[in-house]
C-alpha positions in Angstrom: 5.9 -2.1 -3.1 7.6 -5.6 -3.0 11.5 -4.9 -3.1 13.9 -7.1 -5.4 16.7 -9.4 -3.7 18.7 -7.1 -5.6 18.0 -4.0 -4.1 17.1 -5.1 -0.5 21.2 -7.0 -1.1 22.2 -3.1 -1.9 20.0 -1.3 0.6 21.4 -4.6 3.2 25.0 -3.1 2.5 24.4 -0.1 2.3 22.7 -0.1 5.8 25.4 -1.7 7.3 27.8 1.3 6.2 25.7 3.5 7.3 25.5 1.9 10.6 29.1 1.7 11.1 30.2 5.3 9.9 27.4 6.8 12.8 28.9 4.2 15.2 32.4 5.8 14.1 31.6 9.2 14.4 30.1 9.0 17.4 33.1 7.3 19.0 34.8 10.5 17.3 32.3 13.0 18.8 32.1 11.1 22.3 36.6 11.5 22.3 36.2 14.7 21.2 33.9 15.7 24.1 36.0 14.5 26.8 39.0 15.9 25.6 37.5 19.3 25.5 35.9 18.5 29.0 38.7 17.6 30.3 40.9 20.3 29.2 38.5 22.7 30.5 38.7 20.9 33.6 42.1 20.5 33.9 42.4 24.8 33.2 39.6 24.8 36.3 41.4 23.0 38.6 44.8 25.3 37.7 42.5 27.9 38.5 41.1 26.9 41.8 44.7 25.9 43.0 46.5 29.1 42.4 43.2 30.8 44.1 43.6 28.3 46.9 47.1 28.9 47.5 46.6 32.7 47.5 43.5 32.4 50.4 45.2 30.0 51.9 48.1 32.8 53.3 45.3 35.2 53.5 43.3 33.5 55.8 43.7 34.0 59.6 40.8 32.4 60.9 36.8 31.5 60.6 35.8 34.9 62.0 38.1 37.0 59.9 37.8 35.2 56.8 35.5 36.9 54.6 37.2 40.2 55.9 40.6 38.9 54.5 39.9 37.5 51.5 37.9 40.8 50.2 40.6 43.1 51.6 43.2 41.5 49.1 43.7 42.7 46.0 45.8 39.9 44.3 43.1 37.4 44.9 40.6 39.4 43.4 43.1 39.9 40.3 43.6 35.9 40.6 39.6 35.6 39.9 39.6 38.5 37.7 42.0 36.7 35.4 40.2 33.5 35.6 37.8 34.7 32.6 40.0 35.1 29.9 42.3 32.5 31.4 39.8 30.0 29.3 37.1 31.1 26.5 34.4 28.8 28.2 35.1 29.9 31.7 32.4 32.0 33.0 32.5 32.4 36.3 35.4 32.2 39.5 34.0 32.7 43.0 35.0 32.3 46.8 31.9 31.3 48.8 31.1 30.4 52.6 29.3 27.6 53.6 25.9 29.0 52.7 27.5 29.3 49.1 27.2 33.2 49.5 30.1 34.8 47.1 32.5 36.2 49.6 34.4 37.1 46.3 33.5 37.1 42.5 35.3 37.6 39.1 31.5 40.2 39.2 32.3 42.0 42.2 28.8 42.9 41.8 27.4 39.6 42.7 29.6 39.9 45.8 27.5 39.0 49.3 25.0 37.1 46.8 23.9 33.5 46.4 25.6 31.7 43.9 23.1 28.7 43.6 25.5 25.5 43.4 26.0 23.8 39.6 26.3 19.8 38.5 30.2 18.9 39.1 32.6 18.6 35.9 34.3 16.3 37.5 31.5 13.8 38.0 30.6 14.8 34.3 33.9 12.9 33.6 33.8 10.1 35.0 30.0 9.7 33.4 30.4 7.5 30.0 30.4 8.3 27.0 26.7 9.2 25.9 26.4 11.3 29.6 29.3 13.5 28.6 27.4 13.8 24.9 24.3 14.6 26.8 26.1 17.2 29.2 27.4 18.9 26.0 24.5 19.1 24.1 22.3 20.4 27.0 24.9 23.2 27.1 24.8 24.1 30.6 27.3 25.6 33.1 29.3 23.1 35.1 31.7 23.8 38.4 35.0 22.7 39.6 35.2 23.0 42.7 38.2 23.0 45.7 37.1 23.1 49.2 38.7 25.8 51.6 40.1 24.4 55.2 41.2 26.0 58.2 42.5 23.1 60.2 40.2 20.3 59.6 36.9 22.3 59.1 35.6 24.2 55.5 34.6 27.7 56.1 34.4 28.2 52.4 34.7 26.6 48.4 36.6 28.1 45.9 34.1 27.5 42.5 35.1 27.6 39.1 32.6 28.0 36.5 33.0 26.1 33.4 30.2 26.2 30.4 29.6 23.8 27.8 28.0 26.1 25.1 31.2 26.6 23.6 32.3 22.9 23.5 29.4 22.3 22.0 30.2 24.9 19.2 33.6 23.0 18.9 32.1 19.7 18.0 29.5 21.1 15.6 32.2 22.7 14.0 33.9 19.1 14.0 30.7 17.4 13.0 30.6 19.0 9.6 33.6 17.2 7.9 32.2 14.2 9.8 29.3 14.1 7.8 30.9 15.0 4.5 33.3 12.0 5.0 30.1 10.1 6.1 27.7 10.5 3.0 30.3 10.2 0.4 31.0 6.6 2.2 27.4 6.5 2.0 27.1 6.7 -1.5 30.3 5.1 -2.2 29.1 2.1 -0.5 25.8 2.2 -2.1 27.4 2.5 -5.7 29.7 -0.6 -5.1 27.1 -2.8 -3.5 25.1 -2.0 -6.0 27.4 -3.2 -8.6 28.4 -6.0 -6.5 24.6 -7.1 -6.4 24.0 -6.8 -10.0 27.5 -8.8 -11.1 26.8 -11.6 -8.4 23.1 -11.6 -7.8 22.3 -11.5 -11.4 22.0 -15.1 -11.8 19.8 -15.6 -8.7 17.9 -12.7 -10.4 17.3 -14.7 -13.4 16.6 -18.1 -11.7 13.8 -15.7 -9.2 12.2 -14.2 -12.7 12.4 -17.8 -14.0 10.3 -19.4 -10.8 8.1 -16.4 -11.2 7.0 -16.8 -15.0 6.7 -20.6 -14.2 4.5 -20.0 -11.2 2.3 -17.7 -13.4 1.7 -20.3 -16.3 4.0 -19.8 -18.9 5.2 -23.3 -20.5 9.1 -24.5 -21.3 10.2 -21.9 -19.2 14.7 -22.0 -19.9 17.6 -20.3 -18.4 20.8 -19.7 -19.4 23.3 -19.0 -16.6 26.8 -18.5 -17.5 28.5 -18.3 -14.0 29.9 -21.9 -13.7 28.7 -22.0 -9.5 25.3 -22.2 -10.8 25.4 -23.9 -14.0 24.3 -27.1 -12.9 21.2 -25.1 -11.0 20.5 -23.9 -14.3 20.4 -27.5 -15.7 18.7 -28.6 -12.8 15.8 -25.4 -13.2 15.4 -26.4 -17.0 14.7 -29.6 -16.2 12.0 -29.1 -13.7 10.7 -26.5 -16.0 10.2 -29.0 -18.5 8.8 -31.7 -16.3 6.1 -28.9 -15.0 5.1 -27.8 -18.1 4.4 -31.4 -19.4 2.5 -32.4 -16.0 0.5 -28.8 -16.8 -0.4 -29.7 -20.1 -1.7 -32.9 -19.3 -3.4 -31.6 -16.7 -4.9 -28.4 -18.8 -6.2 -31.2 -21.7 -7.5 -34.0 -19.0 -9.7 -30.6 -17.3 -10.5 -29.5 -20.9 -11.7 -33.1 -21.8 -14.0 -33.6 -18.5 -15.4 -30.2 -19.0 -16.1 -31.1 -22.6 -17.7 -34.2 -21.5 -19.8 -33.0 -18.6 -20.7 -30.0 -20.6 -22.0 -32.1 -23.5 -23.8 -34.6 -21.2 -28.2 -34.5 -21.7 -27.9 -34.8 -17.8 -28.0 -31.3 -15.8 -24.8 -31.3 -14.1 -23.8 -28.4 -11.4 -20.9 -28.1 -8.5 -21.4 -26.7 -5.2 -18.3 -25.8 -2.9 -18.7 -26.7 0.6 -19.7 -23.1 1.2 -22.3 -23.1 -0.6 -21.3 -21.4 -3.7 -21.2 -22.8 -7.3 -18.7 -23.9 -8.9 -19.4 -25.3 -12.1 -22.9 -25.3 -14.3 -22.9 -27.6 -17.8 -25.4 -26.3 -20.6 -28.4 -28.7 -19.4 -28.2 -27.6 -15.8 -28.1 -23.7 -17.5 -31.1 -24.3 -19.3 -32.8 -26.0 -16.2 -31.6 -23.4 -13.4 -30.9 -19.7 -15.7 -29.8 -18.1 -12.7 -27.3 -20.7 -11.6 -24.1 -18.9 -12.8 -20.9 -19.9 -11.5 -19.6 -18.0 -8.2 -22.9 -16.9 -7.6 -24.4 -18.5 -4.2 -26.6 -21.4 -3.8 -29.0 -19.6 -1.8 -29.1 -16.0 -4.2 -29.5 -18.3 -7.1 -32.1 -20.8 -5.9 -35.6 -19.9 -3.8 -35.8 -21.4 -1.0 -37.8 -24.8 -0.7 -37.0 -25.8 -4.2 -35.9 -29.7 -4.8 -32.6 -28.7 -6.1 -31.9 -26.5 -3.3 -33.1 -28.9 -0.8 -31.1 -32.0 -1.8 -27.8 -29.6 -2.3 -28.3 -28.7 1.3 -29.3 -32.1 2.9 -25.6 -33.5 1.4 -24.0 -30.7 1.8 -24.8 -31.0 6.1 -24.8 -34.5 6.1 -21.5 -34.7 3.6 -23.3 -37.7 2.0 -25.0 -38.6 -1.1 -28.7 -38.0 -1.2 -31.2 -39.7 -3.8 -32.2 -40.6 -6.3 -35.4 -38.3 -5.6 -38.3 -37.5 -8.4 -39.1 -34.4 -8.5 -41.2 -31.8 -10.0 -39.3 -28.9 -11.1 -41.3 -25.7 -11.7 -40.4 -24.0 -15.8 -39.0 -20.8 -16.1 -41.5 -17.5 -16.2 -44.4 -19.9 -15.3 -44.0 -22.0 -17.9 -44.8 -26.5 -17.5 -41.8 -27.7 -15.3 -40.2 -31.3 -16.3 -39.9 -34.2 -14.0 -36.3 -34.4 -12.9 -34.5 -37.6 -11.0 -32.3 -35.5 -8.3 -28.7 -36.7 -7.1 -26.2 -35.4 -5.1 -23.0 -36.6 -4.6 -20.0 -35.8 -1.9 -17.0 -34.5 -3.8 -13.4 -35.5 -2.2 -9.8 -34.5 -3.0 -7.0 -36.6 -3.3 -6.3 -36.4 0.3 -9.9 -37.3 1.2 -10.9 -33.6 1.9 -14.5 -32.7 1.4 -14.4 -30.6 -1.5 -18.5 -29.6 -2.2 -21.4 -31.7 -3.9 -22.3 -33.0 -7.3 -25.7 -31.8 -8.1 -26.9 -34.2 -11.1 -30.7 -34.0 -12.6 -32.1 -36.1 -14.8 -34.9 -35.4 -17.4 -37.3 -38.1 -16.1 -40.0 -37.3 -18.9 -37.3 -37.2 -21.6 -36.4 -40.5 -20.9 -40.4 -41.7 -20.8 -40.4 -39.8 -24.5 -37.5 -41.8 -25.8 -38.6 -44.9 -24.4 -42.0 -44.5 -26.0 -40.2 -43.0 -29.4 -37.9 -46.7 -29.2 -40.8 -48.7 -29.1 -42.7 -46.6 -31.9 -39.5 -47.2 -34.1 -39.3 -50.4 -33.5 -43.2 -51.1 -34.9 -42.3 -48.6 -37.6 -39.4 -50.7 -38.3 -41.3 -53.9 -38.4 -44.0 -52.2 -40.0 -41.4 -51.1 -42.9 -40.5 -54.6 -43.4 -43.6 -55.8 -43.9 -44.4 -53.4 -46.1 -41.2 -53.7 -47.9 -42.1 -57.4 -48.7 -45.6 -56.3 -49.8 -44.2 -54.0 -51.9 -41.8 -56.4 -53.4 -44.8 -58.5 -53.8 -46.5 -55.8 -55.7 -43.8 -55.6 -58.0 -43.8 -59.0 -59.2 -47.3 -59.1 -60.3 -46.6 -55.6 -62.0 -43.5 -56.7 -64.1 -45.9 -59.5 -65.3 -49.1 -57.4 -66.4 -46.5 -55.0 -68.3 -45.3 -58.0 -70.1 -48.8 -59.5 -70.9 -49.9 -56.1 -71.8 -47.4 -55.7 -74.6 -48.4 -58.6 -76.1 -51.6 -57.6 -76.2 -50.4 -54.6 -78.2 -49.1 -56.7 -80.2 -51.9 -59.4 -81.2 -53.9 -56.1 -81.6 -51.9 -54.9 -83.4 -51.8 -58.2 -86.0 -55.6 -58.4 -85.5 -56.3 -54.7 -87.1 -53.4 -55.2 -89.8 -55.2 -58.7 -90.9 -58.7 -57.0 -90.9 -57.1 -54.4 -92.9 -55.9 -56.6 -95.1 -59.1 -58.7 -95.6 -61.7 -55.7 -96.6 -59.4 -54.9 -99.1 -59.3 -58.3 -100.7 -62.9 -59.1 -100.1 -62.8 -61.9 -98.4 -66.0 -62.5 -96.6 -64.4 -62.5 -93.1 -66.5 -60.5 -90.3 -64.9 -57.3 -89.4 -62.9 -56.4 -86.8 -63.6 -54.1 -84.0 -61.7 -50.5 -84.2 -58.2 -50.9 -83.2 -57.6 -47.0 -82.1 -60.4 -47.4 -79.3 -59.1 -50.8 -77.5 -55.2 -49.2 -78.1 -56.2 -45.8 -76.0 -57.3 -48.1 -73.1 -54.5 -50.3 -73.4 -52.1 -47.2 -73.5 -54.0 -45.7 -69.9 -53.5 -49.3 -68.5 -49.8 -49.4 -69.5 -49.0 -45.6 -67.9 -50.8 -46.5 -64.9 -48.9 -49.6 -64.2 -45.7 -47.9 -65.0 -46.7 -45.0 -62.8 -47.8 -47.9 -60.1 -44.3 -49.7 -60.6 -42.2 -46.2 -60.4 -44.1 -45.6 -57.2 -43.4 -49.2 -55.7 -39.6 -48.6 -56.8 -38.9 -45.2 -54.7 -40.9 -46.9 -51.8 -38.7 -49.6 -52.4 -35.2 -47.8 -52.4 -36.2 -45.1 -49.7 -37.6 -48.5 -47.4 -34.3 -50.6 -47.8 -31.5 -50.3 -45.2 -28.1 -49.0 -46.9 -24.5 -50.0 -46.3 -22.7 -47.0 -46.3 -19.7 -46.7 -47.9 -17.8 -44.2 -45.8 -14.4 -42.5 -47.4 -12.6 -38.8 -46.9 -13.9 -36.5 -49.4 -12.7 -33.3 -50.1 -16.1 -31.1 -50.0 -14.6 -28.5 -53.1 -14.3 -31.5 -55.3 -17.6 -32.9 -54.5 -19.7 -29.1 -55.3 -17.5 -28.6 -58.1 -18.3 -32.0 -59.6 -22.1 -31.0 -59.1 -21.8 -27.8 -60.3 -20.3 -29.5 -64.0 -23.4 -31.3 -64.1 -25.8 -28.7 -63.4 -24.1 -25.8 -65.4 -25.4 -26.8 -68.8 -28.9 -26.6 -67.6 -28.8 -23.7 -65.4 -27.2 -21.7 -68.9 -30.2 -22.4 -70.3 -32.3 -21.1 -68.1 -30.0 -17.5 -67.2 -28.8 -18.8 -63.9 -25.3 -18.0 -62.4 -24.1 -21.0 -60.9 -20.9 -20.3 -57.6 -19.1 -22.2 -55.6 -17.1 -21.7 -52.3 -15.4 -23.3 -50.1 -11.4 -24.7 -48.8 -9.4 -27.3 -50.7 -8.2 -28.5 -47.1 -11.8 -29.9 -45.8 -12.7 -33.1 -45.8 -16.2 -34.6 -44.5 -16.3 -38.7 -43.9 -19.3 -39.4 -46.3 -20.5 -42.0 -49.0 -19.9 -39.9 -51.7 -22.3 -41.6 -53.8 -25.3 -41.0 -51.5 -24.2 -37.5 -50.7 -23.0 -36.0 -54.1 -27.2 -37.6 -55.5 -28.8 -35.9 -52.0 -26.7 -32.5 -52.9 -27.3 -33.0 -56.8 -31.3 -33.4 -55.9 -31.5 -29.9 -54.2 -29.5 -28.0 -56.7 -31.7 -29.8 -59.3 -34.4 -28.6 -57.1 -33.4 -24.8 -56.9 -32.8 -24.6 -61.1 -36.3 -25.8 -61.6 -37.5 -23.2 -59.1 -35.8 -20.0 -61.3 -37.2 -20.8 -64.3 -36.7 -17.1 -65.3 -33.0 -17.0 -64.0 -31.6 -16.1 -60.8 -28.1 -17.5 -58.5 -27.1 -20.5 -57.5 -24.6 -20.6 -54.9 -23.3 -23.7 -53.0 -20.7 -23.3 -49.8 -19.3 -25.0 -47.4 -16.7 -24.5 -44.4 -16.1 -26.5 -41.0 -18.2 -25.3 -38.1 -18.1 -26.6 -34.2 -18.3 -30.1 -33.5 -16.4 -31.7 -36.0 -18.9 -30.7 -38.5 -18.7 -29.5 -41.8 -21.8 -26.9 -42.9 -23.1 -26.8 -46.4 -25.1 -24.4 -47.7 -27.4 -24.8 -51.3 -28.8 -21.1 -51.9 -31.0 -19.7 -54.2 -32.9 -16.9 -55.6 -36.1 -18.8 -57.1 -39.6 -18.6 -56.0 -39.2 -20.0 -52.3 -41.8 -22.5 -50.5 -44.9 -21.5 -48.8 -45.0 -21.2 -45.5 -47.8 -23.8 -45.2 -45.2 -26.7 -47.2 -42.5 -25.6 -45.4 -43.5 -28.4 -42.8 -44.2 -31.2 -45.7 -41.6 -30.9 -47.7 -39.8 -33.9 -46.6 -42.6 -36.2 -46.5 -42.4 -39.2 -48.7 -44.7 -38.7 -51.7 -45.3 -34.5 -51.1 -44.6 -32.6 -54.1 -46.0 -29.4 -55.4 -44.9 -29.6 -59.1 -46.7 -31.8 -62.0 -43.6 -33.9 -62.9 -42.3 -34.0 -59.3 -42.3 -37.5 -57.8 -42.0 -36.2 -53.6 -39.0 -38.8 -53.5 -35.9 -36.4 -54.0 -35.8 -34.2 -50.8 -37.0 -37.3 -48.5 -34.0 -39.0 -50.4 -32.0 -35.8 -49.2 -33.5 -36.3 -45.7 -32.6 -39.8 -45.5 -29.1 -39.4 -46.5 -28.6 -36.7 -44.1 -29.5 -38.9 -41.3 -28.1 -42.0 -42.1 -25.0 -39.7 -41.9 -25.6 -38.4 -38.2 -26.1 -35.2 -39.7 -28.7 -32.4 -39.6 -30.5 -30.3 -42.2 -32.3 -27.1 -41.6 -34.2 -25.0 -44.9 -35.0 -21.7 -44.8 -37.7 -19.8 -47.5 -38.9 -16.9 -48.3 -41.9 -17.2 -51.4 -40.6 -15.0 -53.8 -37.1 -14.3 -52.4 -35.4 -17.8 -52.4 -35.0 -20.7 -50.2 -31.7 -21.6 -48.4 -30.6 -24.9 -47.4 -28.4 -26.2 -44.6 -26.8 -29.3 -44.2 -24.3 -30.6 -41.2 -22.5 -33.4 -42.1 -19.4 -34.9 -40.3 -15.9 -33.9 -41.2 -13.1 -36.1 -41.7 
């Protein structure tokens, strides 16, 4: 676990108190312990002088020594008295040259070896840590004085001197040491703690600031009131601003070029130098399934396959490779597409080779709307010419109508005159029936009126339109259509609704659109003749779109017109011309819209248009 500035400041501190109140006490201790040793060996050397100056009268010479000293009883008193002279004196003993104890404070261990012991005296003069060491080990030390008869030792005079109870003095010492020590502990660790939170608090905030800017978050500002770092507080707002406006920018400028890439017909994926992918647009989804980004190259891809191939080549080479035709195999054995392969070196801003572009292009798609341009174009041609032929048409129509009324007419005066004559008997020849020649004449005049009705939908769905595009709020619109349509759907039981917000707008001609939306709910009344619901919506969808829906619950299309039904001229009712839903059609895609219909015979038919919003 990552520590805060602010409690790595106390624990610093705190540390550092620590530090010096050991460093203290064992100065203390290491004082203590030399005092006591020397003391103690300061009372053995009092000892060993007042038992030297007693042998030293004793002693007549080498031969006799041993005899002399033992046959005195105030030198064994001296050495008697020796142990309670000093609690950690243990021992006090006279010994020859082959340190066997001529006398002993144990007359017992009399004519024994007394094996020789490290010397206090060089215990002193150790430093500090040694005569630590020497305490702790707590182990018997000597001070010893030689014993001379002229110029030669015949014997040492030995005064043991044990550290166990010098040891128990310092313990004893060491306990208010370490009370004194851990309440200047905690002590110091309180205040340092304080001290960190009153003066580190503003590096604390600027520390939380960097770290909320380094993890995203936008306009990031801190308010420092100490007046040392004010102007660091200025200074950190400031850059907090400028970051969050280069990130922005940066955010909508990625979001655009992924928008842009990810709407393009061209399969685009990324490949990082390692060989993983890094980015895979729609197209390149639907081309590759199993190219997923983070997956590998290799996993994603069998081996020998053009995409793969071409990947690899630029990838080794770090150069582009292609244009390449290639055949790509469909998914689950399905036809593959022919595909125009790319690939394309990818660089940073310092020139650093970043992966490859992969880019396929549907090579057969292209072919297909190539061919599709060219069959436009002779339909286009072909519309004008029919167009004129039609207008042609019309001309001659007009005229026969004319002519033919006047026939009506002189027919008519013809079988008024022959009236008129039989009743006055006046010899003139009689005139054919009127009723037979007016029947024919009535066929020819429907026919040419059904002829120039035909010529005049041929004539407005052929000619080009200037739309008139304007903002047009959609609720208005379906509510304007659902005034006109009420009166007639009453009649017939029908429950006319509406639904959609007063805020959505679609960029239309209103004209075209309100007659192509007025022609399908026309449409749906005529197909509930025995009631039903009619229910128009409409709300925003992706893609700047606008989606409106014409539901009803009539008598639905069969399945076989389903496909016909926007064929100029296709109509399944008696009256019906087959020019309103290619009308509807037309408007739709003049529009750069789309329109989808959905039917079920017997339970309704739904239809849904996409037009653009404003």
């Amino acid at each position: 676990m990552r520590l805060s500035y602010q409690t790595r400041q106390a624990l610093g501190v705190t540390c550092i108190v620590a530090l010096t109140v050991i460093a203290l006490s064992v100065v203390y201790l290491a004082a203590q312990a030399h005092a006591l040793l020397a003391e103690s060996e300061l009372r053995g050397r009092m000892l060993a002088n007042a038992t030297y100056q007693r042998a030293f009268t004793l002693v007549r010479s080498r031969e006799s020594a041993a005899a002399d000293l033992q046959a005195d009883p105030g030198l064994r008193a001296i050495l008697l008295s020796a142990i309670g002279f000093a609690e950690n004196v243990t021992y006090a003993t006279i010994t020859d040259v082959r340190d066997q104890a001529l006398v002993h404070s144990s007359p017992t261990l009399e004519g024994t070896p007394v094996p020789p012991q490290p010397s206090l005296e060089e215990l002193l003069q150790g430093g500090p840590l040694t005569q630590l060491r020497g305490v702790w080990e707590q182990r018997s030390y000597e001070v010893t004085q030689p014993l001379l008869l002229g110029d030669e030792r015949f014997g040492s005079i030995r005064i043991g001197v044990s550290t166990v109870l010098i040891w128990a003095g310092l313990k004893s010492a060491l306990k208010p040491i370490a009370i004194v020590a851990a309440a200047a502990i905690v002590l110091a660790t309180g205040v340092s703690w304080l001290m960190a939170r009153r003066f580190l608090r503003p590096i604390h905030v600027l520390q939380s600031g960097i770290a909320r800017l380094g993890q995203g978050e936008e306009d990031v500002r801190l308010d420092l009131p100490d007046e040392d770092f004010k102007d660091l507080g200025t200074s950190f707002n400031a850059l907090s601003q400028s970051v969050s406006s280069i990130r922005s920018r940066l955010v909508e400028q990625a979001r655009r070029a992924e928008s842009v890439v990810e709407r393009l017909e061209d399969a685009v994926a990324i490949v990082g130098p390692n060989g993983d992918v890094a980015f895979v647009n729609a197209a390149m989804k639907a081309l590759l399934p199993a190219l997923e980004p983070g997956a590998a190259l290799a996993t994603a891809v069998s081996e020998g396959h053009p995409c793969r191939v071409i990947v690899e080549q630029a990838l080794a080479v770090r150069a582009s490779r292609g244009p390449q035709i290639a055949d790509l195999p469909g998914v689950g054995g399905e036809v593959g597409s022919q595909q125009q392969l790319m690939a394309h070196p990818i660089a940073d801003q310092a020139r650093g080779f970043v992966g490859v572009m992969l880019v396929a292009r549907n090579v057969g798609a292209l072919t297909q709307l190539q061919t599709m341009l060219r069959y436009s174009r002779k339909l286009s041609s072909l519309n004008r010419l029919l167009a004129g032929v039609a207008h042609e048409v019309k001309n001659p129509l007009n005229a026969m109508t004319i002519h033919l009324e006047l026939l009506k007419q002189k027919l008519g005066k013809r079988a008024a005159l022959a009236v008129a004559g039989g009743a006055g008997g006046s010899g003139l020849p009689e005139a054919p029936p009127a009723d037979g020649l007016m029947s024919h004449v009535s066929i020819i005049g429907e026919e040419i009126r059904r002829l120039d009705h035909v010529v005049q939908g041929f004539l407005r769905f052929s000619r080009p339109e200037e739309l008139q595009l304007e903002p047009v709020v959609i609720a208005t619109l379906l509510q304007d259509i659902v005034d006109v349509v009420r009166p007639q759907a009453e009649q017939h039981g029908i429950v006319v609704e509406t639904e959609a917000q007063r805020d959505v707008l679609i960029q239309v001609d209103r004209t075209m659109v309100r007659q192509a939306l007025l022609n399908l709910a026309l449409n749906a009344i005529d197909a509930m003749p025995s009631g039903g619901s009619l229910a128009l919506r409409a709300r925003p969808v992706e893609d700047q779109q606008v989606q409106v829906d014409v539901v009803d619950t009539g008598a639905g299309i069969q399945p076989e017109h389903l496909a016909r039904i926007f064929d100029l001229y296709f109509t399944t009712r008696e009256q019906g011309s087959g020019l309103g839903l290619s009308m509807v059609y037309r408007t739709v895609q003049l529009h750069d819209g789309t329109i989808e219909v959905e039917s079920t015979p017997g339970r309704g038919t739904s239809f849904r248009l996409r037009l653009p919003r404003a």
